[in-house]
C-alpha positions as CSV (number, residue, x, y, z in Angstrom):
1,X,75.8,110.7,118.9
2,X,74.7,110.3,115.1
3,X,72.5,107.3,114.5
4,X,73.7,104.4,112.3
5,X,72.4,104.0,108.9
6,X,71.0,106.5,106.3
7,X,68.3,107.6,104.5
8,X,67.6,108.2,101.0
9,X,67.5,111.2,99.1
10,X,65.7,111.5,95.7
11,X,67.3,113.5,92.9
12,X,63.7,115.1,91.9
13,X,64.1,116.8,95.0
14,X,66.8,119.3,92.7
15,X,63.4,119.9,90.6
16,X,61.6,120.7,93.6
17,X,60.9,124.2,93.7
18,X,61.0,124.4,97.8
19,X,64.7,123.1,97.1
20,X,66.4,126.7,95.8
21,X,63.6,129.2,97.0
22,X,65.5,129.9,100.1
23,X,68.9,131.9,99.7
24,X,71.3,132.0,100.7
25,X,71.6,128.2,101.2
26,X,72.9,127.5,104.6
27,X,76.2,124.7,104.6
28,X,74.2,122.0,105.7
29,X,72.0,122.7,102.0
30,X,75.0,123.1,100.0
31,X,76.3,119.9,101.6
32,X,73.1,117.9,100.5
33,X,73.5,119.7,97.3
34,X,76.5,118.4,96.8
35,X,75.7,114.7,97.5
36,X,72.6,115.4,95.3
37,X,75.4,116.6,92.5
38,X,77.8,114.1,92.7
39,X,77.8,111.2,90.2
40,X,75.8,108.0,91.0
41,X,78.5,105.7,89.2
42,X,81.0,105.8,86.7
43,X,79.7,107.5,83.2
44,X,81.1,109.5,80.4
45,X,79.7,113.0,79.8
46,X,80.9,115.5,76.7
47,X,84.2,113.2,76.9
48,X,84.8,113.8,80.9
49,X,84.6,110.5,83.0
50,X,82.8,110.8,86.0
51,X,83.8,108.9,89.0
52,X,81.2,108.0,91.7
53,X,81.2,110.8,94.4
54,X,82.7,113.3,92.1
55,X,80.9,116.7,91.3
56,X,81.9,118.8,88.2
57,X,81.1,122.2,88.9
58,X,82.1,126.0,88.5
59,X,82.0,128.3,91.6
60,X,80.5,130.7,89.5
61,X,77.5,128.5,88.8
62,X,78.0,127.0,92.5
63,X,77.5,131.2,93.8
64,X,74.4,131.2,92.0
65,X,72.8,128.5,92.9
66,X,74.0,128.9,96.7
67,X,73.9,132.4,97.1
68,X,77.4,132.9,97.7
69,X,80.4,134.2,97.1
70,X,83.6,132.7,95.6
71,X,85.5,133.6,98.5
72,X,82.4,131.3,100.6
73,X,82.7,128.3,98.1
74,X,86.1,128.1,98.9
75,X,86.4,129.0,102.8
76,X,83.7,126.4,102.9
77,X,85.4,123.5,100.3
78,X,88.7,124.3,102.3
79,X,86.4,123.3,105.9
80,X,85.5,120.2,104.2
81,X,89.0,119.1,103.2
82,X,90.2,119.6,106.8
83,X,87.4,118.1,107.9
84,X,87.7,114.9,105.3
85,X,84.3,115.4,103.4
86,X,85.7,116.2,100.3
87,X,88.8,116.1,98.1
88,X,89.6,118.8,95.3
89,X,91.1,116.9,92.7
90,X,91.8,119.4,90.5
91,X,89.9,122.5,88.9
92,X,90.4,122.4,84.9
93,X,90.0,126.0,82.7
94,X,87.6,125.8,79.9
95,X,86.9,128.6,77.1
96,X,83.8,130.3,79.7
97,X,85.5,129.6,83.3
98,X,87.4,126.8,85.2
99,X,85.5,123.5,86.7
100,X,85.9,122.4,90.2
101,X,86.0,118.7,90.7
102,X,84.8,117.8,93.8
103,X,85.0,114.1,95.4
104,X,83.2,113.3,97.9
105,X,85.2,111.1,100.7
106,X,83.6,108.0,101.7
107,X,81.0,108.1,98.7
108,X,80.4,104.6,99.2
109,X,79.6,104.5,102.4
110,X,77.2,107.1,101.6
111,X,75.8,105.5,99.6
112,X,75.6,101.6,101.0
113,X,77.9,100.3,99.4
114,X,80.8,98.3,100.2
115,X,84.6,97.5,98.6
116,X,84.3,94.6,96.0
117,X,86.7,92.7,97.8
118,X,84.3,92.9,101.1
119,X,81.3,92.1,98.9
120,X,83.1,88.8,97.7
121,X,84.1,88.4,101.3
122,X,80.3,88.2,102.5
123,X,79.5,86.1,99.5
124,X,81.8,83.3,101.2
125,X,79.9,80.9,102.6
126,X,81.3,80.6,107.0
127,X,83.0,77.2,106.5
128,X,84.8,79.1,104.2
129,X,85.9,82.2,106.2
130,X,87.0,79.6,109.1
131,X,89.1,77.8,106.4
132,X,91.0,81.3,105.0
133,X,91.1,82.4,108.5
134,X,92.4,79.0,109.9
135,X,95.5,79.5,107.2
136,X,95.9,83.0,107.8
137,X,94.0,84.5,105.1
138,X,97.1,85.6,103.2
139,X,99.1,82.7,103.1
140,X,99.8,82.5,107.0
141,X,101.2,86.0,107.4
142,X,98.0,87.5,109.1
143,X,98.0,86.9,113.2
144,X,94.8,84.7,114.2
145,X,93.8,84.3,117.8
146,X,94.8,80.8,119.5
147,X,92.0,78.4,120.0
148,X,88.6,77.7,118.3
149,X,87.4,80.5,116.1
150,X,84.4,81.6,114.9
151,X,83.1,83.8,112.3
152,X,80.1,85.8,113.1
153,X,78.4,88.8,111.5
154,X,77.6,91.7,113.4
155,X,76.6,95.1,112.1
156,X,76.7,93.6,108.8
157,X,80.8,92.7,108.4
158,X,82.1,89.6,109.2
159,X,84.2,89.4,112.5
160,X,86.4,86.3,113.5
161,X,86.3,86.1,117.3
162,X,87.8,83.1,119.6
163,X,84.8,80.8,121.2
């Protein structure tokens, strides 16, 4: 059973010579390599946006740096779809080759952090989540447990339970 949390990973660990000395890499590597890859948050480079979680790469450039073949890259990005690690948005041609865009699933997570609308949700104060949860959150439409309620926090979200 994984554990909960995470850890942190430190880009200079790219620069790290140990990092690419080993070839091939095996899938675990080129999964760390991709979440070392992936954009941090949103920024613009040579007029691409980058979303965070999303890796703009060629295979060709991928096969070097792994060690593998094209054929590998994609066996092993098809895996990851089935398996809901990744998304392929789309692959673009450009005048030397075509890009793979890559997004990782659940990049947030990854990375700590949390849907704005559940940060604004832990921001409330617990009188007010009792209040929105006494009305039904939505304007009476959500179900709500007969009784006294209370909202607790437990693994970090906010749970309404009955007393």
């Amino acid at each position: 059973m994984p554990r909960p949390g995470w850890i942190k990973l430190y880009y200079s660990l790219l620069d790290n010579p140990i990092w690419e000395k080993e070839k091939p890499f095996t899938e675990a590597q080129a999964w760390i390599d991709i979440l070392l890859l992936a954009a941090h948050e949103e920024h613009n480079s040579n007029g691409t946006v980058w979303n965070p979680g999303e890796v703009h790469i060629s295979k060709n450039n991928l096969a070097k740096r792994w060690g593998w073949s094209r054929r590998r890259i994609d066996e092993c990005f098809s895996r990851w779809e089935t398996e809901h690690m990744v998304e392929r948005t789309f692959e673009h041609a450009f005048e030397r080759g075509s890009k793979t865009v890559l997004t990782v699933v659940n990049w947030g997570k990854f990375q700590g952090r949390k849907p704005k609308s559940e940060r604004a949700f832990e921001r409330t104060s617990v009188s007010e989540h009792k209040k929105i949860y006494k009305k039904g959150g939505d304007g009476g439409s959500s179900p709500r447990p007969a009784g006294k309620v209370e909202v607790v926090k437990i693994n970090g979200e906010w749970v309404a339970r009955q007393k």
